[in-house]
C-alpha positions, -999 to +999 in steps of 0.1 A: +567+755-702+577+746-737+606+756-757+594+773-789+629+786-806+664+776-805+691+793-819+728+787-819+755+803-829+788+776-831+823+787-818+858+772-829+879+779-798+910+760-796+912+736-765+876+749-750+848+726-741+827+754-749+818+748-786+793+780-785+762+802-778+726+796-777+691+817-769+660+801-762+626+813-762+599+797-738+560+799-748+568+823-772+569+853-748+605+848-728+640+849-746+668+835-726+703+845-740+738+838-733+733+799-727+766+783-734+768+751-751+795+731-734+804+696-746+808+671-721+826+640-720+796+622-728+771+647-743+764+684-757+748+706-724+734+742-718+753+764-691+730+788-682+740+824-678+761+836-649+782+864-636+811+862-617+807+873-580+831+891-556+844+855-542+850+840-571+821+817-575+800+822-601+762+827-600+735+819-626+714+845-638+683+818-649+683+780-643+662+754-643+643+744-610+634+705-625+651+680-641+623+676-669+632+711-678+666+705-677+666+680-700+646+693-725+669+724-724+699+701-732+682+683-757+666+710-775+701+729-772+721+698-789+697+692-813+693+730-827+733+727-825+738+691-845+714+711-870+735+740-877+759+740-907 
């Protein structure tokens, strides 16, 4: 599976770690909103979409089953993010 599209949308939320929003598209035929972009202690990572369930914990909507895919989803996340003005 290979990311063809990043876009980001940057956030200026004071005292967050969440520094704002991306959407991905996969193989040009599967768009994955709602991915926020969290920065780290040590790095710039995507937090896949969630909801909220009844006890409190949350629950993603999409994740990544691999750690290859993981980190291309990071990197392809910080990268579009460094990018934007």
């Amino acid at each position: 599976m290979e990311i063809t599209s990043v876009s980001v949308q940057k956030e200026n939320k004071d005292n967050s770690r969440m520094i704002g929003y991306a959407e991905i598209i996969f193989d040009n035929c599967l768009k994955v909103n709602g991915i926020r972009i969290i920065k780290g202690n040590t790095r710039i990572f995507a937090a896949m979409p969630n909801k909220k369930m009844q006890d409190g914990k949350y629950k993603d909507y999409v994740h990544p089953i691999n750690t290859e895919l993981r980190k291309k989803i990071d990197d392809a996340v910080e990268e579009a993010y460094n990018k934007e003005d």
